[in-house]
VOLO-404678 format. One record per residue (C-alpha): x, y, z. Coordinates in steps of 0.2 Angstrom, whole numbers, plus 2048, in hexadecimal, padded with zeros to 3 digits. Last residue first. Layout:
<nodes>
XYZ ...
</nodes>
This chain:
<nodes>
825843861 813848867 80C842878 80383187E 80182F88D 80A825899 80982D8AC 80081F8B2 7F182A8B4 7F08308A4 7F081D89C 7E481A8A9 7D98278A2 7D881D890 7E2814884 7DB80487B 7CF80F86F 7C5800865 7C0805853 7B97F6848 7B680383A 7A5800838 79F7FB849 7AD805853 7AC813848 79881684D 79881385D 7A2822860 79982C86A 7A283E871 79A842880 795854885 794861894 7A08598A1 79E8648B1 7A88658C1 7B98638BD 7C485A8CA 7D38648CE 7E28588D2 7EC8558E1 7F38458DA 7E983B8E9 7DB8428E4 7D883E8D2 7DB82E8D4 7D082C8E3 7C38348D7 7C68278C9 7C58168D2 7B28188D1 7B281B8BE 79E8188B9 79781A8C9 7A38258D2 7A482D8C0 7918308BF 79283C8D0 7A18438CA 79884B8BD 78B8538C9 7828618BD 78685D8AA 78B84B8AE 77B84A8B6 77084E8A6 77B84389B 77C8348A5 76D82B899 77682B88B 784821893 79682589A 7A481A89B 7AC82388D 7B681987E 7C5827878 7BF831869 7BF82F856 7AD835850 7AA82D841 7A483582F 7A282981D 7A382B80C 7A381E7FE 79B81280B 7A6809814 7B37F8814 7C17FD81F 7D380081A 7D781281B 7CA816828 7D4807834 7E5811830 7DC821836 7D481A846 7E381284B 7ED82284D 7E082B856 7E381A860 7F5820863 7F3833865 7E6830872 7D5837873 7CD84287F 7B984887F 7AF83C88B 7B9835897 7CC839891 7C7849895 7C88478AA 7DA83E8A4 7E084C899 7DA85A8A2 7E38528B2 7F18518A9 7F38618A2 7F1863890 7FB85A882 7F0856870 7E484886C 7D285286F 7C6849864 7C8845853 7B8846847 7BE83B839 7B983D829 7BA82D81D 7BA830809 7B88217FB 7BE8257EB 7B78197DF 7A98167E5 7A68287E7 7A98377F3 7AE8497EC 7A18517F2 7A384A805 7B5850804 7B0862800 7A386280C 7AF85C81A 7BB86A814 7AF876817 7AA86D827 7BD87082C 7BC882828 7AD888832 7B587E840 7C5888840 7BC89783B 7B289584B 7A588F855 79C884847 78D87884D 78F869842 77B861844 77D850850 77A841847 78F83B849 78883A85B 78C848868 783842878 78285487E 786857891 77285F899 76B86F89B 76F876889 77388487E 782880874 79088A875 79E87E87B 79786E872 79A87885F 79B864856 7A686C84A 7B5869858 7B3855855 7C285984A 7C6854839 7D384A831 7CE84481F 7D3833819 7D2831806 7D08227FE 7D48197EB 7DF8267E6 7D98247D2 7E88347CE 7DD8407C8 7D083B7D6 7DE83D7E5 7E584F7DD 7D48577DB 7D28527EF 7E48587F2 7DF8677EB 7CF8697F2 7D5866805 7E3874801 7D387F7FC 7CA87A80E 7D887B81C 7E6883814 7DF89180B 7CF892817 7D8895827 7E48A181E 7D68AC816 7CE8AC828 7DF8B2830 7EB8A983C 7EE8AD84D 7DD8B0852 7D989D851 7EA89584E 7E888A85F 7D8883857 7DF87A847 7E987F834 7E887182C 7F3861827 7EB84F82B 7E5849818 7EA835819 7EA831807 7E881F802 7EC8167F3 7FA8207EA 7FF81B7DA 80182D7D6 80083A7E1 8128407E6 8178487D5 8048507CF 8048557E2 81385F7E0 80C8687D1 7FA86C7DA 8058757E8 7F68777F4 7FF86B800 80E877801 81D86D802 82986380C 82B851805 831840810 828846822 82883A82D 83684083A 831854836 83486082B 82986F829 81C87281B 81686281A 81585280F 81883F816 818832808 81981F80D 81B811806 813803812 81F7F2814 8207F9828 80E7FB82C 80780B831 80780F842 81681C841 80F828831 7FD82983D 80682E84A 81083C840 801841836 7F884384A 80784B852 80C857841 81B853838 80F84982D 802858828 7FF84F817 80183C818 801833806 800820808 8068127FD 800800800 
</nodes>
């Protein structure tokens, strides 16, 4: 199999470049160097695309600009590189017969933070996209884009990451429950979207497995830690004896029912892995 990997000196390109199997060739493109990365370049450069895309089978389309650069970056670079970089790498794929196409989104379009509501969201791949900002706005751009360009020939998979970046610990764990994913099974998500049998487009939340049910949702919103002695009961004690805030509201849960039955999706790394002091970072 030969793979194309845009964003690969980033933590999830770079992941997802290091879980691939040894006999794959491999093509990692981005802007700045990095430990996977075999071709630095502009992914909107149509010329350098015509060189790296043929006999390509699957493109894993990671690069974007993402929520840190909000504010720091303008609107017209936001949707340069995040939805007309997508095009061109989509126009590339079909010229070239790319068999699939991998599209790295964020479970960010879901809009959880400002939504009106009494009660955490149970945040299905059914939920309406609820943009925040032009992070978001752009990343559903680029979705539309990938969706019309779907076929049976070229099949496309979105997946709606969770969080998978570094953050204090105890962020990390207490996310790890219903918003928080890590690196390595973000990892195994992709390489399982670039070989399952699916429809010629398809959208899955990629997120850690919660303890939580549907039926939690209006206490985690007012008493979390009352469904996590009942759900999690070691997880307080934990949390204590590191000297560690406990949050006090959980306000959505991120479902991913859907990957694990289509994609066979089973996240093996959760708040123990926090708590042991082992997660996993970039690099």
């Amino acid at each position: 199999m030969k793979v194309l990997i845009t964003g690969s000196s980033g933590s999830i390109g770079a992941a997802v470049a290091r879980a691939l199997p040894a006999d794959t060739q491999r093509t990692g493109l981005d802007l700045v160097a990095g430990a996977e990365t075999t071709h630095r370049g502009d992914i909107g450069d149509s010329k350098l695309l015509t060189r790296l895309m043929p006999g390509v089978d699957v493109v894993f389309h990671i690069a974007a600009l993402h929520a840190p650069h909000v504010g720091r970056r303008s609107e017209a670079d936001f949707r340069r590189i995040n939805i007309d970089t997508t095009s061109a790498l989509l126009e590339a794929a079909l010229a070239a017969k790319v068999r699939r196409f991998v599209f790295t989104s964020t479970t960010s379009v879901y809009g959880c933070t400002t939504r009106a509501r009494s009660e955490a969201i149970w945040v299905t791949e059914e939920l309406p996209p609820n943009p925040e900002d032009i992070y978001d706005v752009t990343k559903l751009g680029a979705e539309d884009l990938c969706r019309r360009a779907s076929s049976p020939d070229l099949k496309v998979v979105v997946l709606r990451v969770a969080r998978c970046f570094p953050e204090p610990p105890y962020l990390m764990a207490f996310y790890r429950l219903y918003r928080g994913v890590d690196l390595r099974d973000t990892a195994r998500a992709h390489l399982l979207a670039a070989g399952a049998t699916l429809k010629s487009y398809s959208v899955f939340n990629v997120s850690a497995e919660s303890p939580f049910l549907k039926s939690d949702c209006q206490l985690l919103w007012t008493n979390p830690w009352k469904v996590i002695d009942q759900r999690a009961n070691w997880l307080r004690r934990a949390f204590e004896d590191r000297h560690w805030p406990r949050p006090q509201r959980i306000d959505r849960v991120y479902v991913i029912e859907r990957a694990k039955k289509e994609l066979g999706y089973r996240p093996e790394y959760g708040v123990g892995d926090i708590l042991s002091g082992r997660p996993s970072l970039p690099g």
